[in-house]
TORLO-32057 format. One record per residue (C-alpha): z, x, y; residue in three letters; residue number from 0. Coordinates in nm, 3 decimals. Layout:
BEGIN
+---------+---------+---------+-----+-----+
|       w |       u |       v | res |   n |
+---------+---------+---------+-----+-----+
|       Z |       X |       Y | ALA | NUM |
...
+---------+---------+---------+-----+-----+
This chain:
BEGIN
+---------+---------+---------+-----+-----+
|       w |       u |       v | res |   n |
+---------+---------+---------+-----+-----+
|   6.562 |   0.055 |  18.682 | UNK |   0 |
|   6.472 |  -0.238 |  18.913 | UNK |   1 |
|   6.367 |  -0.550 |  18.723 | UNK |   2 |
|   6.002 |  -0.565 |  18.933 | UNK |   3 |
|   5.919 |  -0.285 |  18.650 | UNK |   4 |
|   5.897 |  -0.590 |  18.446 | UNK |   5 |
|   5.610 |  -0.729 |  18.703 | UNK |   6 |
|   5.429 |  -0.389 |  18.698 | UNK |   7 |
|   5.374 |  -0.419 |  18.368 | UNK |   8 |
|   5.243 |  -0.748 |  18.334 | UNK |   9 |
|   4.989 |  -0.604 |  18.553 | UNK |  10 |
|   4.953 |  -0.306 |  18.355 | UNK |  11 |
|   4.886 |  -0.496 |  18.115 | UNK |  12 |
|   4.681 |  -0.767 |  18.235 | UNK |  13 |
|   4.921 |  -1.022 |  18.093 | UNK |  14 |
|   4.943 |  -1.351 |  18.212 | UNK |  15 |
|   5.349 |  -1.411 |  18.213 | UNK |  16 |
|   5.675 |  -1.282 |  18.244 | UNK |  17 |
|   5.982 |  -1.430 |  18.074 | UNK |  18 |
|   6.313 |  -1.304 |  18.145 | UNK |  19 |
|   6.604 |  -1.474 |  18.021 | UNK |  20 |
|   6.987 |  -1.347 |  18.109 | UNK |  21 |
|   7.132 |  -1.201 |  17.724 | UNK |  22 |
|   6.778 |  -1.160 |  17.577 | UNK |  23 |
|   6.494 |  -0.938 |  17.522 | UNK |  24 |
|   6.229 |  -0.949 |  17.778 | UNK |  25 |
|   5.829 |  -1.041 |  17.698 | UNK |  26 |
|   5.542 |  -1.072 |  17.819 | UNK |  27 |
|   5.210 |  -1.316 |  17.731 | UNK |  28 |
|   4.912 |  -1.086 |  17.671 | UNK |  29 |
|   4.621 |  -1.322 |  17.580 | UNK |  30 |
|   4.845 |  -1.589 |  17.471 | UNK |  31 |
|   5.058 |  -1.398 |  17.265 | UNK |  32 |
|   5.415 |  -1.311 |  17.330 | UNK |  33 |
|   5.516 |  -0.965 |  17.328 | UNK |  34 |
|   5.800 |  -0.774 |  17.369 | UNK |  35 |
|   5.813 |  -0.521 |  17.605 | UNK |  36 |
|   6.116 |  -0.344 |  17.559 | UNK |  37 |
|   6.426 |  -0.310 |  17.307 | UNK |  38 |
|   6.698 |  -0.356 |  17.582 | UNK |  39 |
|   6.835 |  -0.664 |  17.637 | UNK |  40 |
|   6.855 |  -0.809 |  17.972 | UNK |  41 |
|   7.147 |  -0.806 |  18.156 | UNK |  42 |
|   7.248 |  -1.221 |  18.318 | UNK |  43 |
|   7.454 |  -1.075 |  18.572 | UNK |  44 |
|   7.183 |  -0.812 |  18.677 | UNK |  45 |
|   6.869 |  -1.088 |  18.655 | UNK |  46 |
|   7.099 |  -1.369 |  18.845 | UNK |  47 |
|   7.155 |  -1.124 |  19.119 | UNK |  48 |
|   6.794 |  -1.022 |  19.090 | UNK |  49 |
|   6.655 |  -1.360 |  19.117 | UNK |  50 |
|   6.866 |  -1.510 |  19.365 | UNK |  51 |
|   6.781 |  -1.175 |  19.594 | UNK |  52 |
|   6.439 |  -1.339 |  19.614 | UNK |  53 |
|   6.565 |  -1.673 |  19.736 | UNK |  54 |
|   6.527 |  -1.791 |  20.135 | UNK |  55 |
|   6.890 |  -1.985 |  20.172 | UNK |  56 |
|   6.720 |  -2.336 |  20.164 | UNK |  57 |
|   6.580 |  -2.207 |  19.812 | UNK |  58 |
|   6.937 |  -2.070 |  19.704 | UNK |  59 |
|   7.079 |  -2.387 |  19.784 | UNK |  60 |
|   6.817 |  -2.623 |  19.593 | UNK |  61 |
|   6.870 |  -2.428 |  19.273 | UNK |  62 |
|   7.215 |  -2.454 |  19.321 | UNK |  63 |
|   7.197 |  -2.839 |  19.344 | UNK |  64 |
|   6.898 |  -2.877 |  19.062 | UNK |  65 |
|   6.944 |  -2.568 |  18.842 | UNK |  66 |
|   6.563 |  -2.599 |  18.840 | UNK |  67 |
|   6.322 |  -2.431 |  19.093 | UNK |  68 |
|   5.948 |  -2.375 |  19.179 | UNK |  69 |
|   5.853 |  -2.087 |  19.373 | UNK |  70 |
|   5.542 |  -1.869 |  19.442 | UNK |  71 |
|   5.630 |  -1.527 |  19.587 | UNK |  72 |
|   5.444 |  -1.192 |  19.628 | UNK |  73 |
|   5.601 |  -0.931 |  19.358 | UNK |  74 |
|   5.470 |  -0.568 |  19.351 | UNK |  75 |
|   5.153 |  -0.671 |  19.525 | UNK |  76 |
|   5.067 |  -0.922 |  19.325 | UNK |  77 |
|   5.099 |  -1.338 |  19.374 | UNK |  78 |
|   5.320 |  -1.470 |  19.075 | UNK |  79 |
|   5.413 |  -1.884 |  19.048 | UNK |  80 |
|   5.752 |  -1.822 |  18.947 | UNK |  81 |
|   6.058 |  -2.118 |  18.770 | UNK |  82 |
|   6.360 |  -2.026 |  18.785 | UNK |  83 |
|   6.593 |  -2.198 |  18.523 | UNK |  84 |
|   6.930 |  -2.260 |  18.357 | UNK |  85 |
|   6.963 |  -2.244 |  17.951 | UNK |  86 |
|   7.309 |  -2.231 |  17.771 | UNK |  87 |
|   7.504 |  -2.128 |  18.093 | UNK |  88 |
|   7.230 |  -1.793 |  18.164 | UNK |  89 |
|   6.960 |  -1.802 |  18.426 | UNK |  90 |
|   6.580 |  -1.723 |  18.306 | UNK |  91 |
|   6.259 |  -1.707 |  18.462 | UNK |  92 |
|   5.881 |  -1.749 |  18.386 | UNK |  93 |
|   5.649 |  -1.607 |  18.592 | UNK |  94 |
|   5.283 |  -1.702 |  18.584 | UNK |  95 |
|   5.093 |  -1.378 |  18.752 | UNK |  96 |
|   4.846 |  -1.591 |  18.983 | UNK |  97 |
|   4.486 |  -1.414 |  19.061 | UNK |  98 |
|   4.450 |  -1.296 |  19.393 | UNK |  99 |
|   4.072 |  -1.322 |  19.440 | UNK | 100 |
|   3.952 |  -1.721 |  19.314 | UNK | 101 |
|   3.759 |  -1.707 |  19.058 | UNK | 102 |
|   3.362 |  -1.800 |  19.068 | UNK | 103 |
|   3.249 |  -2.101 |  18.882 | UNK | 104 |
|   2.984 |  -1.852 |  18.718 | UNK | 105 |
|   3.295 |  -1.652 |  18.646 | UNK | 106 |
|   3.493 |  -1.966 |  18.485 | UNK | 107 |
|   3.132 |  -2.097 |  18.269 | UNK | 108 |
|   3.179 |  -2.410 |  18.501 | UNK | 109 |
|   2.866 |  -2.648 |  18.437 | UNK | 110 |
|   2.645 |  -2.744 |  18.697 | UNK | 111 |
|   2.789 |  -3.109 |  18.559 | UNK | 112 |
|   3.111 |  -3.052 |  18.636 | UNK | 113 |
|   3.026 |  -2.897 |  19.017 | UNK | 114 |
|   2.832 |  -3.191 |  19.080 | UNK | 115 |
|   3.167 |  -3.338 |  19.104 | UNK | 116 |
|   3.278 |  -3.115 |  19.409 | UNK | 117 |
|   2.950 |  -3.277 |  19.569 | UNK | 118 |
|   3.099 |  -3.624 |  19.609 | UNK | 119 |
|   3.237 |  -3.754 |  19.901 | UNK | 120 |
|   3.483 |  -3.994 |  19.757 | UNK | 121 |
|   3.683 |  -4.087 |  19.420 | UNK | 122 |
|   3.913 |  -3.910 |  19.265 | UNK | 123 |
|   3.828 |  -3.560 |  18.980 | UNK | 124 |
|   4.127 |  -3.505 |  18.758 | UNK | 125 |
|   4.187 |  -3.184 |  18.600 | UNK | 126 |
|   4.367 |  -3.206 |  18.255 | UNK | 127 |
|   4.521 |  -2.975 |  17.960 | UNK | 128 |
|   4.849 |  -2.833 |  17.833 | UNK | 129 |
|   5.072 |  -2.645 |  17.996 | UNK | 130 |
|   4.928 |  -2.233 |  18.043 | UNK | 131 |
|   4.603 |  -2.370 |  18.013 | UNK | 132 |
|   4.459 |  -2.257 |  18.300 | UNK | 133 |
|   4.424 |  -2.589 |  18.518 | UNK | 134 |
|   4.511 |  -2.482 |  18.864 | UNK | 135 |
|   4.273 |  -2.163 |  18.850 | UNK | 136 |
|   3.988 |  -2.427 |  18.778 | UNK | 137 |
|   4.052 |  -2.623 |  19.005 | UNK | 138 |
|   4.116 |  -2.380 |  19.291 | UNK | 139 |
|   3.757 |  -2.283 |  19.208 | UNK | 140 |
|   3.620 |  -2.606 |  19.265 | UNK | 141 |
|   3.821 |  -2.637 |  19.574 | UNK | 142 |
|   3.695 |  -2.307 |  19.712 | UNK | 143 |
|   3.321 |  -2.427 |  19.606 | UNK | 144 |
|   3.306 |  -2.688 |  19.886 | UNK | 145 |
|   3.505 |  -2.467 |  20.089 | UNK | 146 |
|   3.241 |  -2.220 |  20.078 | UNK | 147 |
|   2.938 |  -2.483 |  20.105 | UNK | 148 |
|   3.087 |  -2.769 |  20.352 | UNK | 149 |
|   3.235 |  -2.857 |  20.665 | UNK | 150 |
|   3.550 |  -3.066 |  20.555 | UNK | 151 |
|   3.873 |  -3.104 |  20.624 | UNK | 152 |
|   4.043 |  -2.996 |  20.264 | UNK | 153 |
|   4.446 |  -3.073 |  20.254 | UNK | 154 |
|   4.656 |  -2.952 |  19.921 | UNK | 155 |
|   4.958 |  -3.039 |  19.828 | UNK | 156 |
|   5.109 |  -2.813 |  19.552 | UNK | 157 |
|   5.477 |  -2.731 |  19.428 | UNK | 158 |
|   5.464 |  -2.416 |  19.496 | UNK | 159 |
|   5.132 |  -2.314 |  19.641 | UNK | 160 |
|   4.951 |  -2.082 |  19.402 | UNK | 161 |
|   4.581 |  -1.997 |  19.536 | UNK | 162 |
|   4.576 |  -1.888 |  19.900 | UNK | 163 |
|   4.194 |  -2.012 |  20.010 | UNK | 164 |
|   4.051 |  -1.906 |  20.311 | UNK | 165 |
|   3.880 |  -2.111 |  20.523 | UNK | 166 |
|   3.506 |  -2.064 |  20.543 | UNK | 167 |
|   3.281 |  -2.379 |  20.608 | UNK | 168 |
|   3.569 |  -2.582 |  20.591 | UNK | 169 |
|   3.920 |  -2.602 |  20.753 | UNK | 170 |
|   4.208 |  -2.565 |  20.497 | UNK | 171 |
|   4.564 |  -2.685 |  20.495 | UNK | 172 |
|   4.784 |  -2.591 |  20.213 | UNK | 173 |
|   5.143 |  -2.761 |  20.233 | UNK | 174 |
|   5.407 |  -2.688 |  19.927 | UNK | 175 |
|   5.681 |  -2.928 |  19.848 | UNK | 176 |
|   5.981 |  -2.834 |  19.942 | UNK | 177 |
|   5.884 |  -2.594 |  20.236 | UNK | 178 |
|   5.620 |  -2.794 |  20.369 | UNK | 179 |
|   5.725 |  -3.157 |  20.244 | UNK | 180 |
|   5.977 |  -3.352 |  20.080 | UNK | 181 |
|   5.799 |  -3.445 |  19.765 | UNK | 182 |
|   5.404 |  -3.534 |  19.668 | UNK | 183 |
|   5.436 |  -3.892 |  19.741 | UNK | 184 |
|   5.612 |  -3.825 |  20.075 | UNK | 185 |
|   5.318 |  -3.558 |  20.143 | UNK | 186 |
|   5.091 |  -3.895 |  20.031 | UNK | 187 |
|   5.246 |  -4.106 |  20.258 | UNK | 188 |
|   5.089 |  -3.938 |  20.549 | UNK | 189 |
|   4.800 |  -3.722 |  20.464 | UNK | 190 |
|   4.567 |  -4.019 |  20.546 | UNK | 191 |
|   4.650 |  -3.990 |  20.908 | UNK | 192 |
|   4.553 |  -3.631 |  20.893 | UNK | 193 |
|   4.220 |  -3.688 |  20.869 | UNK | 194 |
|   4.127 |  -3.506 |  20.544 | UNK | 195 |
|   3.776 |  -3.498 |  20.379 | UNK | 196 |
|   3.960 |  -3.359 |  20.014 | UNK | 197 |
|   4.252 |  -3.410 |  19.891 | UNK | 198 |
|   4.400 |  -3.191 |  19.600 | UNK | 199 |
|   4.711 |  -3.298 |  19.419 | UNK | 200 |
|   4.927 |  -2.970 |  19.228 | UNK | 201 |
|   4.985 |  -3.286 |  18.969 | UNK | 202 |
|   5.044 |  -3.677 |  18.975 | UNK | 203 |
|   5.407 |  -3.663 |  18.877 | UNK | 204 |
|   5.497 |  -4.017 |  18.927 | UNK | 205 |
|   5.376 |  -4.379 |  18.970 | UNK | 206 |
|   5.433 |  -4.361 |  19.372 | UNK | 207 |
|   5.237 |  -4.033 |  19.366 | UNK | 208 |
|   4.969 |  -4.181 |  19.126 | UNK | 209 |
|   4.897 |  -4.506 |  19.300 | UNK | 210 |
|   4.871 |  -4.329 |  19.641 | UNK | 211 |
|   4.640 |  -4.076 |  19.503 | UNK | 212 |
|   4.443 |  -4.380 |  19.364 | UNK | 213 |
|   4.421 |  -4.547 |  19.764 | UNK | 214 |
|   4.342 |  -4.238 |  19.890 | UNK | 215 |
|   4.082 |  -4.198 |  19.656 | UNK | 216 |
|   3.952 |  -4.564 |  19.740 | UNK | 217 |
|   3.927 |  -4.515 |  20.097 | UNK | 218 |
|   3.701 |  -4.271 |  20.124 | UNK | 219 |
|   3.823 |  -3.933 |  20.034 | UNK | 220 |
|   3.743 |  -3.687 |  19.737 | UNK | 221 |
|   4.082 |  -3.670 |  19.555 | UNK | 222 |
|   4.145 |  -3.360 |  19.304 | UNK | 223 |
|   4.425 |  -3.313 |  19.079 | UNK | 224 |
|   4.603 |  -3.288 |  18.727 | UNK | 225 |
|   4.761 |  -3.432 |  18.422 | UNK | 226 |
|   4.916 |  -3.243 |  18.107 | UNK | 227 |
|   4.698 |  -3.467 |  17.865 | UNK | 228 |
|   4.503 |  -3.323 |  17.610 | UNK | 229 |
|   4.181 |  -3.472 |  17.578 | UNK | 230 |
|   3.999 |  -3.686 |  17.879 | UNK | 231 |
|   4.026 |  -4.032 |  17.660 | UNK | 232 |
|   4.373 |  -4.000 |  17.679 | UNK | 233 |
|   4.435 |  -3.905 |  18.041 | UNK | 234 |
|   4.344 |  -4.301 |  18.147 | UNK | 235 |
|   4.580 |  -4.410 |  17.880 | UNK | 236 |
|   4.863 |  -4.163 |  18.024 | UNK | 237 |
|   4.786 |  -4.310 |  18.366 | UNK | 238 |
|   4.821 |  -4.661 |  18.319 | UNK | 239 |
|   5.137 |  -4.634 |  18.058 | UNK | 240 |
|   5.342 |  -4.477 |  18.379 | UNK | 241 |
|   5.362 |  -4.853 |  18.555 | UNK | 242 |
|   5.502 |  -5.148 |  18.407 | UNK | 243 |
|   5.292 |  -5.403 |  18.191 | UNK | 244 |
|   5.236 |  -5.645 |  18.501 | UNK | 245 |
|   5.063 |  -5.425 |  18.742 | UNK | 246 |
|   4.849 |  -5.255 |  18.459 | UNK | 247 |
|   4.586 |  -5.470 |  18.462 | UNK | 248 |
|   4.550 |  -5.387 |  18.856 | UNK | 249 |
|   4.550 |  -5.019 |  18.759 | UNK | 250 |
|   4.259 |  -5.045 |  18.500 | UNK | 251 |
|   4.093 |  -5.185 |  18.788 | UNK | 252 |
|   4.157 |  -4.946 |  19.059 | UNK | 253 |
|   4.071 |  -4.646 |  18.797 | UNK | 254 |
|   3.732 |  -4.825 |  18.734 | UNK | 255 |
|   3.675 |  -4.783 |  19.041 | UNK | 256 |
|   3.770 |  -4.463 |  19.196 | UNK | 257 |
|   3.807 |  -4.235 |  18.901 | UNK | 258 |
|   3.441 |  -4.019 |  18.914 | UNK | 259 |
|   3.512 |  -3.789 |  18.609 | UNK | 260 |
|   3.756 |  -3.644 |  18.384 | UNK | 261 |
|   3.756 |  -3.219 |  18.257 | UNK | 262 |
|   3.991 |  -3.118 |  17.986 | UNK | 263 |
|   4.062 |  -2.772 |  17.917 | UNK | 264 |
|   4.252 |  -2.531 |  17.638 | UNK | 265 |
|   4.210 |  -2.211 |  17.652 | UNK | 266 |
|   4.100 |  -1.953 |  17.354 | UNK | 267 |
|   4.129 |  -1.594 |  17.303 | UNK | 268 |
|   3.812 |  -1.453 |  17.344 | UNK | 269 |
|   3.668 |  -1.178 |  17.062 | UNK | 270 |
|   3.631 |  -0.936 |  17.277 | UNK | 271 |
|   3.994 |  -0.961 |  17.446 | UNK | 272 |
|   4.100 |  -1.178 |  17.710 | UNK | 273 |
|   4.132 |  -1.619 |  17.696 | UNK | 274 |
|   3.803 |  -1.810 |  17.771 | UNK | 275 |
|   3.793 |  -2.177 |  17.831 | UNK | 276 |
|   3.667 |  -2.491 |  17.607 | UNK | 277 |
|   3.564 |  -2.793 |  17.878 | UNK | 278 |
|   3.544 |  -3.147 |  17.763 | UNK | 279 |
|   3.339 |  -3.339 |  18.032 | UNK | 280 |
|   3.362 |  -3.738 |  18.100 | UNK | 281 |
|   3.149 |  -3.862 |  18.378 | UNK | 282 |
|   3.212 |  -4.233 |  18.475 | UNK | 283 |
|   2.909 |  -4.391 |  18.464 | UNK | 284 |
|   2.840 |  -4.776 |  18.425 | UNK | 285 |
|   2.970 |  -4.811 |  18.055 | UNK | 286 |
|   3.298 |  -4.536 |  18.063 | UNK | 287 |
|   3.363 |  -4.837 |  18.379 | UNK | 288 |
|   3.323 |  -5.128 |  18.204 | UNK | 289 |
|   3.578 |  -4.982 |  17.878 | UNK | 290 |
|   3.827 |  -4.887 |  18.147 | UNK | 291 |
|   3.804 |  -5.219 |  18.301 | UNK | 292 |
|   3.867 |  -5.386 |  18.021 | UNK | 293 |
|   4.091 |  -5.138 |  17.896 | UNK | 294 |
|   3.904 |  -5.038 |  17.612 | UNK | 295 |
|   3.989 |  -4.719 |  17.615 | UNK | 296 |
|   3.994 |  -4.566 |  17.276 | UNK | 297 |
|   3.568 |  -4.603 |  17.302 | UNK | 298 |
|   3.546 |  -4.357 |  17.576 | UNK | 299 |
|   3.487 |  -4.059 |  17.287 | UNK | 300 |
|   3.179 |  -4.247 |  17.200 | UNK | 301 |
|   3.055 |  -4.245 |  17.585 | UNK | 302 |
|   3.083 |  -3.832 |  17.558 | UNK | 303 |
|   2.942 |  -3.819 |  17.278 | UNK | 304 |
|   2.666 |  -3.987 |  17.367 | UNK | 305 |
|   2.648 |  -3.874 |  17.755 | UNK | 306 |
|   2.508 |  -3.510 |  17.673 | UNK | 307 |
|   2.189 |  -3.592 |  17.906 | UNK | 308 |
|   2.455 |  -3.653 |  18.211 | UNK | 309 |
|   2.631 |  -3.291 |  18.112 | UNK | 310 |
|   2.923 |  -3.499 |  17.892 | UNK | 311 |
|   3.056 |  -3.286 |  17.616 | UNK | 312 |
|   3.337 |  -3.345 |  17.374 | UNK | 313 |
|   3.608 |  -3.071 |  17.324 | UNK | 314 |
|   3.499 |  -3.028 |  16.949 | UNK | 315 |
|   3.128 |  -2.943 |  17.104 | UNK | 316 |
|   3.241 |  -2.702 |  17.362 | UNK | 317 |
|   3.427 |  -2.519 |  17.100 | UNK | 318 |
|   3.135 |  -2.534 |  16.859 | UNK | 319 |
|   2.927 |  -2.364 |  17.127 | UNK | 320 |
|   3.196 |  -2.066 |  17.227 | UNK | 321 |
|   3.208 |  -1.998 |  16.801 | UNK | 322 |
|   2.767 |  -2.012 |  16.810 | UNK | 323 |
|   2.775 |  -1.797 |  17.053 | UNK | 324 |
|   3.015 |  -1.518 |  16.939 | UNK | 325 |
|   3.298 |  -1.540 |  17.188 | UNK | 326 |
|   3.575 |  -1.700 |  16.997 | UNK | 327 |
|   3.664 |  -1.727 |  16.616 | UNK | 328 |
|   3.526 |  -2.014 |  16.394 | UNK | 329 |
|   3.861 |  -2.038 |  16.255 | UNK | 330 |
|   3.914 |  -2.212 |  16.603 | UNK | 331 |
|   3.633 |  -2.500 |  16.447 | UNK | 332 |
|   3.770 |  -2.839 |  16.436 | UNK | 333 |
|   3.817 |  -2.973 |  16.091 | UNK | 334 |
+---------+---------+---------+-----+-----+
């Protein structure tokens, strides 16, 4: 049987990914557990010949010379973000299965806080959580929320492309690395000459990337983009660590500045099946500035805490209201 049986069931079985690995058993992640799907063990020379079928030459060759790749393909008529890897001499893959409608905000439980962000015309909205925790859906949400409202000119830059969005009030250019562009910061280089209203950033993988995402940001365009930090407090500190001690100080600055707000996320399973998400909010107002500026950092819990009237909330509060409210175990409460 062909291995895309492997992507049928993942829709089957609504589950969010697919991880084949060459000598192993295959699984699938149904509501963030992993499950076996069958008893056979995969063949390496079968999924190597599988994988590699999928491959355009410039792909085949950048695997060859990394062992690493990115790729977003359509599989069984379905979009899946798909890395293709090495481990102990076999080839594996995980496949993320990528939605093909955007979600709503209302469909998300996005705050009318956190899309007052998407109203903004400049500064720069990061988007932060682990790994699987649902960052780029969020955000391609938000993106698709001033597509559907305004006239701009939005530009993405994403390794691979996940979310097709259609232009509807705005115009929409969607460039991956690798097809498209070289790398982020060589996208960064140059999308300031292309005369974009929004800017979203797949992730700020370097300081290069970071600090151009930071100009752009400052000269008058509405930056989006993400981090693999936990909670929003330590997103600035992850930030400024990436450059050396002498140009930190200039970075506290700049992040003063531009930086508009910060939304963690983690993901829960839900009682009733399925993962919902827990949101913790930080809005930059006057004093989350002033602690950044000075590099007080640590103090920004106490400027949530206190910012509920702005729409702030803490991740311990947003998962306080999901177990209140009967969607998600209160063995998930924070000790």
């Amino acid at each position: 049987m062909p291995l895309t049986r492997f992507f049928s069931l993942a829709l089957k079985h609504n589950a969010s990914d697919v991880h084949l690995v060459g000598g192993e058993y295959p699984y699938l992640r149904i509501d963030g557990v992993l499950h076996a799907s069958e008893e056979k063990i995969i063949n390496d020379t079968e999924l190597r010949h599988f994988l590699t079928s999928l491959l355009t030459a410039p792909q085949k060759h950048r695997f060859d010379e990394e062992l690493e790749l990115d790729i977003a393909l359509e599989i069984e008529k379905a979009r899946f973000r798909i890395n293709i890897h090495q481990q102990q001499g076999r080839i594996g893959m995980a496949a993320r299965l990528i939605l093909t409608e955007i979600p709503t905000p209302e469909d998300l439980g996005i705050t009318d806080s956190m899309l007052a962000l998407t109203e903004l015309r400049d500064g720069l909205v990061l988007m932060t959580g682990p790994t699987g925790m649902g960052k780029s859906t969020t955000l391609a949400s938000l993106i698709d929320y001033v597509n559907q409202r305004r006239k701009e000119h939005i530009i993405t830059i994403e390794d691979p492309t996940e979310f097709i969005i259609e232009g509807v009030e705005s115009m929409i250019e969607q460039r991956e690395v690798g097809i498209d562009t070289h790398s982020f910061a060589e996208a960064l280089k140059h999308v300031l000459r292309q005369d974009p209203n929004v800017i979203l950033i797949g992730e700020m993988r370097d300081p290069e990337t970071i600090a151009t995402a930071l100009t752009a940001a400052e000269t008058g365009h509405l930056v989006f983009s993400t981090l693999h930090t936990p909670t929003a407090v330590e997103t600035i500190g992850r930030i400024v660590d990436v450059f050396p001690g002498d140009k930190q100080k200039y970075i506290l600055t700049q992040l003063a500045s531009v930086l508009r707000g910060v939304i963690a996320q983690q993901l829960y399973p839900r009682l009733d099946g399925g993962r919902v998400a827990a949101r913790e909010l930080l809005i930059i107002n006057s004093a989350a500035r002033n602690l950044i500026r000075e590099n007080n950092v640590a103090q920004l819990k106490s400027v949530i805490q206190t910012g509920s009237k702005e729409g702030m909330m803490t991740m311990e509060q947003s998962v306080k209201e999901l177990v209140k409210n009967k969607i998600i175990d209160k063995r998930f409460l924070p000790e």
